[in-house]
Backbone as CSV, one residue per row, in Angstrom:
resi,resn,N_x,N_y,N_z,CA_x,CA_y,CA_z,C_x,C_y,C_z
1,UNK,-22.093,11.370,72.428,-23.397,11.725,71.907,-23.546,11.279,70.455
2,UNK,-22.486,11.345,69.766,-22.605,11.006,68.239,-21.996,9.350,67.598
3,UNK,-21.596,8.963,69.195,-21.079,7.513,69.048,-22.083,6.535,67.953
4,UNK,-23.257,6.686,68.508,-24.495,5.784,67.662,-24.588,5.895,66.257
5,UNK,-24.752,7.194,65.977,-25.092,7.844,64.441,-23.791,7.030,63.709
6,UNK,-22.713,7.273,64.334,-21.550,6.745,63.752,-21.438,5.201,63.373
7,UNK,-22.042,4.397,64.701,-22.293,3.192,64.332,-22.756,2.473,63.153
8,UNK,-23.916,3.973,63.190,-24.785,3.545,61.404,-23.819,4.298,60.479
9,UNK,-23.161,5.499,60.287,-22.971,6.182,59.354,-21.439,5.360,58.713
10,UNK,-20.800,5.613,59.481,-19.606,4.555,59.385,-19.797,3.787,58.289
11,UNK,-20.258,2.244,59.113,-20.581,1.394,58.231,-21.192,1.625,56.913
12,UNK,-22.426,2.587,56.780,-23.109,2.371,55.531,-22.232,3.218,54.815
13,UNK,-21.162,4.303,54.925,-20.739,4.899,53.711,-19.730,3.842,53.405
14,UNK,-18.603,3.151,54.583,-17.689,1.777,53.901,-18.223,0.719,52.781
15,UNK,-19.695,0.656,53.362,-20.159,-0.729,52.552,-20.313,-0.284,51.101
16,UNK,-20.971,1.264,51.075,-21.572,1.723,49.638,-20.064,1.993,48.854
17,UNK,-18.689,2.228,49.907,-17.816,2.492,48.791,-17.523,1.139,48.159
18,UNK,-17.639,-0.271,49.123,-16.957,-1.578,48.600,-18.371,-1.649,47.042
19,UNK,-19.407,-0.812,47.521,-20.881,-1.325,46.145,-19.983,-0.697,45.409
20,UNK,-19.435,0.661,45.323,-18.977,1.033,43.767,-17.581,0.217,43.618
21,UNK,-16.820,-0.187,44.132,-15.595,-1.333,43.663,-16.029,-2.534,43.452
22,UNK,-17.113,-2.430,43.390,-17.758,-3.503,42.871,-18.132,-4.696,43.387
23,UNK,-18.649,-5.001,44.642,-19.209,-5.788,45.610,-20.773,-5.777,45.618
24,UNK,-21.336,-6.501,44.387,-22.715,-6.210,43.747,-23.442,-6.204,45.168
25,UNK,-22.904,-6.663,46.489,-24.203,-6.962,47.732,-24.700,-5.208,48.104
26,UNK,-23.749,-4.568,47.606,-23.345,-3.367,48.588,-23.735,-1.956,47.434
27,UNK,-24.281,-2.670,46.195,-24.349,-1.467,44.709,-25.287,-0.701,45.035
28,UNK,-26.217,-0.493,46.261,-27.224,0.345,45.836,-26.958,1.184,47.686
29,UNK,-27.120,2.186,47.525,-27.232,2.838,49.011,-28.432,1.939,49.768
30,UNK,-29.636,1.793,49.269,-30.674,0.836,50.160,-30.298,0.007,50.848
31,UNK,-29.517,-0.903,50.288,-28.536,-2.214,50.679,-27.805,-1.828,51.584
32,UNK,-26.539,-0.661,51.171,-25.579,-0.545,51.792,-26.080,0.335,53.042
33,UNK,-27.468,0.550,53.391,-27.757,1.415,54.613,-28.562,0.556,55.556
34,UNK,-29.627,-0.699,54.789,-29.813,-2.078,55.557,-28.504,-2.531,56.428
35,UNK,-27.484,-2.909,56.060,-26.144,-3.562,56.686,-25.959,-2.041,57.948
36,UNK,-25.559,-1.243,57.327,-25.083,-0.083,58.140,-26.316,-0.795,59.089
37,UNK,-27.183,0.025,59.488,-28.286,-0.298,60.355,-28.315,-1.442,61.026
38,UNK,-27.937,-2.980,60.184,-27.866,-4.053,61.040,-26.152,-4.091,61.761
39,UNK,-25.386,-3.127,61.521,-24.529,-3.653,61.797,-24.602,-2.391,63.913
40,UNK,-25.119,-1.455,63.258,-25.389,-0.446,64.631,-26.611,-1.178,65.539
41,UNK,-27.492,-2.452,64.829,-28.648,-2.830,65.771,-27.300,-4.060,66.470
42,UNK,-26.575,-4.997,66.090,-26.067,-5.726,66.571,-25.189,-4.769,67.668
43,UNK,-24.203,-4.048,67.400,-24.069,-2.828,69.035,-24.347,-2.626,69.558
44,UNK,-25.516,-2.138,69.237,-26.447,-1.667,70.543,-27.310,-2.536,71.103
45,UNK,-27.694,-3.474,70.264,-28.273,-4.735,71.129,-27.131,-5.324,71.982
46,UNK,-26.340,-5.402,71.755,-25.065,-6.113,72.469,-25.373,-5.279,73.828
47,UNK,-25.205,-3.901,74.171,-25.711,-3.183,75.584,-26.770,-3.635,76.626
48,UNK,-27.565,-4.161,75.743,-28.633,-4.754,76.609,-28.384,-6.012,77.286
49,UNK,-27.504,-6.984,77.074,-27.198,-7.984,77.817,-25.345,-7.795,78.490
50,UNK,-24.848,-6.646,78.110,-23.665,-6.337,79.046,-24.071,-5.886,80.426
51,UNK,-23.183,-6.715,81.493,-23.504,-6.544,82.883,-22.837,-5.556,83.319
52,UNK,-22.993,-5.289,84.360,-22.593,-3.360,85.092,-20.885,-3.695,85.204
53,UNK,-20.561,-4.417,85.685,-18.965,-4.325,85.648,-18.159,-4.096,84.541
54,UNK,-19.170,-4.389,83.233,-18.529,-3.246,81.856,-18.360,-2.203,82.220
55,UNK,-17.489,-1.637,82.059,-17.322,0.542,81.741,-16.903,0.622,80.735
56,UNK,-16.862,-0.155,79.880,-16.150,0.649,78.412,-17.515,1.200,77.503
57,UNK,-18.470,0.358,77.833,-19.739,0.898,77.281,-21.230,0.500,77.792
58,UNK,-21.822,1.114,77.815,-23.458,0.895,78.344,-23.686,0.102,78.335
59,UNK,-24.338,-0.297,79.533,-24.933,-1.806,80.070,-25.822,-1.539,80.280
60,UNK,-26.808,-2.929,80.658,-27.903,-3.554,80.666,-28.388,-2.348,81.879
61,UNK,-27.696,-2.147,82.947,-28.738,-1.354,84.067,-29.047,0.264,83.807
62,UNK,-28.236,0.231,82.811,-28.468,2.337,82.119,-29.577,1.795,81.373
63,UNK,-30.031,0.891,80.581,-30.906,0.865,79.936,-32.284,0.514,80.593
64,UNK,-32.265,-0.182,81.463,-33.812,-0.384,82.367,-33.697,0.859,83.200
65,UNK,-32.666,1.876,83.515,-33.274,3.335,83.690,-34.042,4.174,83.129
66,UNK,-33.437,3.507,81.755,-34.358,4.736,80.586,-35.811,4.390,81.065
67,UNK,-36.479,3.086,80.946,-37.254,2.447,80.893,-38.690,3.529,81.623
68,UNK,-39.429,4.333,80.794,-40.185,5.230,82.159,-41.185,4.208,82.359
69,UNK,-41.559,4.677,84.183,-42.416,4.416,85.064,-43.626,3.621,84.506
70,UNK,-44.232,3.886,83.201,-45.664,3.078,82.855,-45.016,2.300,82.280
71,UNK,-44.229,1.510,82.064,-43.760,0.304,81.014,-43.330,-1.068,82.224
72,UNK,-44.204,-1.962,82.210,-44.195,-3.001,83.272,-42.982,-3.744,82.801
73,UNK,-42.168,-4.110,83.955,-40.980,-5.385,83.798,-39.565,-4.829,82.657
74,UNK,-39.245,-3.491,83.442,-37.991,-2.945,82.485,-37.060,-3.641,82.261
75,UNK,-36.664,-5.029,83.439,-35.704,-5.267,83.387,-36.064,-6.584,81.976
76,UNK,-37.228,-7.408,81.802,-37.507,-7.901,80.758,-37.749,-7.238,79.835
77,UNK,-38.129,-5.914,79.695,-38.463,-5.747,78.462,-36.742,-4.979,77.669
78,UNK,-36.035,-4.779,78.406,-34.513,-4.308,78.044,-33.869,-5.649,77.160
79,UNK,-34.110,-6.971,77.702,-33.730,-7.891,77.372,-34.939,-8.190,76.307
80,UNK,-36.098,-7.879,76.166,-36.673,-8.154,74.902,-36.221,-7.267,73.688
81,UNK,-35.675,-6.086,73.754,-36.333,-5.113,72.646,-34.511,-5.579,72.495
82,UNK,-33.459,-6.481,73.462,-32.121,-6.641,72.535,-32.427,-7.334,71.695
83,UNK,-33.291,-8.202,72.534,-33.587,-9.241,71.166,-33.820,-8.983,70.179
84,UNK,-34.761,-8.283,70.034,-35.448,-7.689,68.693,-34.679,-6.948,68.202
85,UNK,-33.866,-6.055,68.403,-32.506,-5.447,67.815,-31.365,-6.699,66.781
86,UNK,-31.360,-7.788,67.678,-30.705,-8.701,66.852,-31.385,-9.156,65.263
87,UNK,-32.724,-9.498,66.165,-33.685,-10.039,65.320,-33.564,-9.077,63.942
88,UNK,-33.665,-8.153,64.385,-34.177,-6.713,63.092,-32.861,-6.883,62.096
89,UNK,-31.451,-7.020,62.815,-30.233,-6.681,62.249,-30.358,-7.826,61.254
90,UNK,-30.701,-9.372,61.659,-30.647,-10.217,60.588,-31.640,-10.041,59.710
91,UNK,-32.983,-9.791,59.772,-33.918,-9.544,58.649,-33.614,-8.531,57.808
92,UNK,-32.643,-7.191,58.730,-32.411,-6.651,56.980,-31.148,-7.042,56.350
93,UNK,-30.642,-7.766,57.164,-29.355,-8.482,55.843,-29.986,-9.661,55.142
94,UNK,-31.000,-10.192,55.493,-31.594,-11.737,54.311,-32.655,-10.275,53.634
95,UNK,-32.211,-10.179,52.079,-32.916,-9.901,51.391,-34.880,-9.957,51.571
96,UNK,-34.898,-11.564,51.396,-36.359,-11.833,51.422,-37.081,-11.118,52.768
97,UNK,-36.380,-10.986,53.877,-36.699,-10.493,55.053,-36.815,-8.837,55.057
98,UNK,-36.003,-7.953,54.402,-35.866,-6.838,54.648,-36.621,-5.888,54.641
99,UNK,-37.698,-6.259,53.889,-38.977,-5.076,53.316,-39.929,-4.995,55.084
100,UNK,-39.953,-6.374,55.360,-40.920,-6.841,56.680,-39.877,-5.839,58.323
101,UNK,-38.509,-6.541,58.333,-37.654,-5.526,59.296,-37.574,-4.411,58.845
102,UNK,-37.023,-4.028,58.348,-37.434,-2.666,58.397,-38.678,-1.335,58.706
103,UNK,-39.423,-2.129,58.018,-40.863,-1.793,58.528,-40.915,-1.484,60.046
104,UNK,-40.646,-2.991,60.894,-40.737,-3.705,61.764,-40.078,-2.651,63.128
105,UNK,-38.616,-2.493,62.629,-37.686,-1.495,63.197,-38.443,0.016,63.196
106,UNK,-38.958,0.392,62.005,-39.444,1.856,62.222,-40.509,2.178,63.474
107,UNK,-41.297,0.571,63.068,-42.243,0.914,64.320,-41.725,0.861,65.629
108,UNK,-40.203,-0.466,66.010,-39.872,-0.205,67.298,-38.989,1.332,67.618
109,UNK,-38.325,1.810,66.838,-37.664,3.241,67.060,-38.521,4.247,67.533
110,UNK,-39.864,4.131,66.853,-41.213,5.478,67.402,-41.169,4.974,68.568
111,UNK,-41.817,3.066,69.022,-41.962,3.071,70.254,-40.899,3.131,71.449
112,UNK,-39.678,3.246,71.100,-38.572,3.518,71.801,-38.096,5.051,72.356
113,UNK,-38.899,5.675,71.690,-38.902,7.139,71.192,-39.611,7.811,72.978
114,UNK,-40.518,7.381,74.039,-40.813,7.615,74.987,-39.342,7.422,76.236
115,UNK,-38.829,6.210,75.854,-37.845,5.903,76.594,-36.514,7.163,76.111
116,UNK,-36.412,7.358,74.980,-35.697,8.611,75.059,-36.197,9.438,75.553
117,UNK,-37.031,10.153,75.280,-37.777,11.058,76.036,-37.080,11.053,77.215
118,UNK,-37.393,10.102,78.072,-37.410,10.233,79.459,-36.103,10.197,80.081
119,UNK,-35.241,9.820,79.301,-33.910,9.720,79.851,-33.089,11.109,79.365
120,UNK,-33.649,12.197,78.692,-33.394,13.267,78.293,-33.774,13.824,79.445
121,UNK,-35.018,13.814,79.730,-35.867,14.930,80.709,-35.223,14.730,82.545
122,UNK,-35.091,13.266,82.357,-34.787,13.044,83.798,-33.326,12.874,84.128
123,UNK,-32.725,13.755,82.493,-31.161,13.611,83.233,-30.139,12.195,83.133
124,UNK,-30.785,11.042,82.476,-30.210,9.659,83.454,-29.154,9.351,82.365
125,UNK,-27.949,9.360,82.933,-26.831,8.749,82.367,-26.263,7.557,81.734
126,UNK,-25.665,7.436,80.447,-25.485,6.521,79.957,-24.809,6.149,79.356
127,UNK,-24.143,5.071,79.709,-22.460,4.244,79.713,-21.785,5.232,80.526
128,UNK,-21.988,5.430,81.977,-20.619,7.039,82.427,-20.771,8.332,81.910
129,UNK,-21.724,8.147,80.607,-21.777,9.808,80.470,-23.169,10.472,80.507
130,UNK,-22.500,12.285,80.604,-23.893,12.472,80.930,-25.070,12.566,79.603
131,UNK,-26.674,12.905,80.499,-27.186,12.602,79.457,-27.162,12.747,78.227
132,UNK,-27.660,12.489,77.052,-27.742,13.469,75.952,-29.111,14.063,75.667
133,UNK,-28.763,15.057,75.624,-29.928,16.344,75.498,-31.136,15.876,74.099
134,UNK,-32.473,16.283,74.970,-33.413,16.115,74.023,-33.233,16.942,72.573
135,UNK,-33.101,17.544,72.491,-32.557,18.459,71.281,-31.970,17.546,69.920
136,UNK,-31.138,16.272,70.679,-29.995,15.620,70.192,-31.192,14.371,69.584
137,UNK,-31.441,13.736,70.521,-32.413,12.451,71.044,-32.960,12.129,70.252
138,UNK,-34.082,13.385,69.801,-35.362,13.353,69.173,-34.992,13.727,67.385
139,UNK,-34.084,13.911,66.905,-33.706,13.844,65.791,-32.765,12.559,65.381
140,UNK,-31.935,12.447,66.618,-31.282,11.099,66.073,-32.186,9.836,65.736
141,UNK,-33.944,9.914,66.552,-34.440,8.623,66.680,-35.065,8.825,64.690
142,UNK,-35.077,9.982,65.058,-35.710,10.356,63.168,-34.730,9.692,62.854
143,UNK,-34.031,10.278,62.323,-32.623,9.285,61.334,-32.864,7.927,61.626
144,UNK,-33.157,7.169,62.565,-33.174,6.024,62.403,-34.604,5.277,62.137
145,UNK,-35.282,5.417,62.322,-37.018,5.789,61.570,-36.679,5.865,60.107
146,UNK,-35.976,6.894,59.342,-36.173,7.001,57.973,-35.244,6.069,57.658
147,UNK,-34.406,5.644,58.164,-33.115,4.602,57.328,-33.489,3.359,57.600
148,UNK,-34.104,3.123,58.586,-35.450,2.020,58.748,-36.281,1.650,57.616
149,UNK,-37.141,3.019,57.373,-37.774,2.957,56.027,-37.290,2.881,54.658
150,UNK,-36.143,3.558,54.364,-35.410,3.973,53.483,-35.262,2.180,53.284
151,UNK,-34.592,1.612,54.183,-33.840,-0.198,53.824,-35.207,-0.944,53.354
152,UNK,-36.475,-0.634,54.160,-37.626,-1.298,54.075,-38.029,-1.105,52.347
153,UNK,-38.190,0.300,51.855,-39.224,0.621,50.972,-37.686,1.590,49.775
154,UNK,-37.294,1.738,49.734,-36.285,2.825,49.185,-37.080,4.047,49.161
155,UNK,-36.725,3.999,47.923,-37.360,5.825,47.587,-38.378,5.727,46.847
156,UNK,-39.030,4.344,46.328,-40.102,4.291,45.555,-40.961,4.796,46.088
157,UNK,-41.650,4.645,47.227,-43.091,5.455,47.661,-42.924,7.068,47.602
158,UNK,-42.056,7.640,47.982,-41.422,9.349,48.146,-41.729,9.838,46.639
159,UNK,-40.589,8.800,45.553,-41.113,9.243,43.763,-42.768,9.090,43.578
160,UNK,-43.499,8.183,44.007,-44.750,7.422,43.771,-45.691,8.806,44.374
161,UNK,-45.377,9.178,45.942,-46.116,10.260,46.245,-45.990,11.631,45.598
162,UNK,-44.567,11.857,45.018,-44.347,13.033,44.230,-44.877,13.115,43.034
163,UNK,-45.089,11.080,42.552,-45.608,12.046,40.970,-47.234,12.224,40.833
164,UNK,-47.889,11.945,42.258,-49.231,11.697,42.228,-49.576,13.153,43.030
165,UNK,-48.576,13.953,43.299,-49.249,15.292,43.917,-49.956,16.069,42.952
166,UNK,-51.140,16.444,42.555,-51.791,17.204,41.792,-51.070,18.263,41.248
167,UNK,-50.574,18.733,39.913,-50.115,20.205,39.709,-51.524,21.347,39.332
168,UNK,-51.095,22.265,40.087,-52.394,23.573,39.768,-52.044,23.763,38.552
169,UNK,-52.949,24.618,37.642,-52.822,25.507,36.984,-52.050,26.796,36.745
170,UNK,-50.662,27.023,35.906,-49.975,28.022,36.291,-48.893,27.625,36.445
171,UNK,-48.738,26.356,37.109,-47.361,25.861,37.852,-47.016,24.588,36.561
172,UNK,-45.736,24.667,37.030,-45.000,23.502,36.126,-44.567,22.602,36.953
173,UNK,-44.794,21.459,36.335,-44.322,20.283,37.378,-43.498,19.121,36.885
């Protein structure tokens, strides 16, 4: 259940320790959570084109299960959204690219966000194990939504909206 998170978490705290030893690519958490992120989209995109005689980890046919009922051509669109997993992983490692993937990624994680759903509700197993509970699902897709954004935009808009919140009268701000 926590295999994924790890994929990202892993990586981005290794990379941010090589930023403070001084690996200028890796000096800022933004950076070092872009890589984390591309390095968990290249994994898990990798699932989408592993064939069923893998068992060491989720393949291509657990994932056109998730796929619910209104989404035409699961078995293409499993093989599109790897793509785009790849795609995403290289735009946030090229700098000039990263502001656009990231973005890009937040919006595919919401729209991916039904296909969890449904593989919560209907039980459906994945890589051999059983499901993972909506409870789990629907917060992990957050985390990856904000670290999406977080690589896209940092924290400038969050400071930008905080210092533009009106203070009342009375209050200190």
């Amino acid at each position: 259940m926590f295999e994924t998170l790890l994929l990202l978490t892993i990586p981005t705290l290794s990379l941010r320790l090589l930023g403070a030893l001084g690996v200028t690519r890796f000096a800022t958490w933004q950076s070092a959570a872009a890589h984390g992120l591309a390095f968990m989209l290249v994994m898990t995109g990798t699932a989408h084109f592993v064939p069923d005689s893998v068992t060491v980890m989720p393949h291509h046919s657990d994932l056109v299960a998730m796929v619910p009922s209104f989404v035409p051509f699961p078995d293409l669109t499993v093989y599109v959204t790897g793509v785009l997993e790849y795609l995403g992983a290289l735009g946030l490692v090229l700098v000039p690219t990263r502001r656009a993937a990231g973005l890009a990624l937040a919006l595919m994680f919401v729209l991916l966000l039904p296909a969890n759903i449904h593989a919560a509700v209907d039980n459906i197993s994945f890589g051999g194990q059983p499901a993972t509970p909506l409870w789990f699902r629907i917060p992990e897709q957050l985390v990856y939504i904000a670290v999406a954004l977080f690589a896209a935009l940092g924290t400038a808009p969050i400071a930008q909206a905080v210092r533009t919140v009106p203070v009342r009268a009375g209050e200190s701000g």
